[in-house]
N, C-alpha and C positions, 0 to 999 in steps of 0.2 A: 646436745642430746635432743633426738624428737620424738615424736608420736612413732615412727617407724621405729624408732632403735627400741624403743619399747613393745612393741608389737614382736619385732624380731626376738628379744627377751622371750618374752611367752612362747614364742614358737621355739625357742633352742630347748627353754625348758620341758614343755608339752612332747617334744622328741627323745624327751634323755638325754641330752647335753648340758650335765649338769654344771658341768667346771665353764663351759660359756655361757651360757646362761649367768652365772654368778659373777662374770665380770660385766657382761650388759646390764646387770642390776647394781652392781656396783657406782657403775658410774654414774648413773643416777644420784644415787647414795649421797654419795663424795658431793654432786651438783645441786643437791636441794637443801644440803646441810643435815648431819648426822642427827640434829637434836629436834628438825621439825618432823612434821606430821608425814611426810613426803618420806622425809630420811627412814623413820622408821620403819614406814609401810616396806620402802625398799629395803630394807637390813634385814626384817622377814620374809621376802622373799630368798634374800641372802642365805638365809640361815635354812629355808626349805628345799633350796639346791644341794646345799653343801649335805644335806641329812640324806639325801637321797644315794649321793655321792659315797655316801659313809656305809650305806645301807649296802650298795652293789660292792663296794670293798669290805662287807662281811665285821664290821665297826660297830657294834650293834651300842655298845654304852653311848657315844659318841651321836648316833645316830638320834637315840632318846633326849639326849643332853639339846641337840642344834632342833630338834621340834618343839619341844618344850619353849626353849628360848623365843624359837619362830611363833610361836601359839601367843604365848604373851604378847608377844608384838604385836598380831593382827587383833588382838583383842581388843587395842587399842586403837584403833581403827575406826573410823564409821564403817556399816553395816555393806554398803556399797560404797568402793573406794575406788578410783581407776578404771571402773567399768570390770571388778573385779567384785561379788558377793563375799564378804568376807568372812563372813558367819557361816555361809555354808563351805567355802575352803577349808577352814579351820574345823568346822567337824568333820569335812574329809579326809584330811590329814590326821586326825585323831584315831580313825578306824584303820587308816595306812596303817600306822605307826602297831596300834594292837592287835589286828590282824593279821597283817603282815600281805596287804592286797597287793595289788599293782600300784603303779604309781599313781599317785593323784594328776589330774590334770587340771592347769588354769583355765576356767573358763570367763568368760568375757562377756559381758550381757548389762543391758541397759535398761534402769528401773521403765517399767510397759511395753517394752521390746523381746524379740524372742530372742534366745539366750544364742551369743556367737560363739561359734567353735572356729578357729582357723587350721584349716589342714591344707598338705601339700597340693 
């Protein structure tokens, strides 16, 4: 796994490719070990595809259930992870979820840097 299969992750996700996306982050997962800081950060990602997923298939408990879980996750987290803010993810994902906005997108931004969007 590299920095590109990673980057690629955000870009499937950031697309709506939520079921690929979730296995790009998977595997991560699997490679950094379920129970450290890495694992986790990835299994909330995990869990913020599959909600997504849940969402467009009209899942809506299901959907509540996999943010929820993702939310804890990132809470756990440092604040900037991966070149991911995760603090503000996770409150965007919070207003997805009660709102019922668009989807959230990952954004990618480096602390004193201006914030990265990768588009096609």
């Amino acid at each position: 796994m590299t920095s590109e299969d990673y980057l690629y992750g955000i870009d499937l996700y950031n697309r709506s490719y939520w079921w690929e996306a979730h296995e790009v982050f998977e595997g991560f997962w699997h490679a950094c070990g379920r129970m450290s800081e890495a694992g986790n950060f990835f299994q909330a990602l995990i869990q913020c595809a599959a909600a997504n997923l849940k969402r467009e298939l009209d899942h809506e408990p299901a959907t509540r259930k996999l943010v929820a879980s993702g939310l804890a996750r990132l809470r756990q987290t440092p604040a900037h992870y991966m070149g991911i803010n995760t603090a503000t993810f996770a409150e965007e994902l919070t207003q997805w979820l009660n709102e019922r906005r668009p989807a959230v997108r990952i954004r990618l931004e480096w602390p004193g840097a201006e914030e990265v969007v990768r588009t096609p």
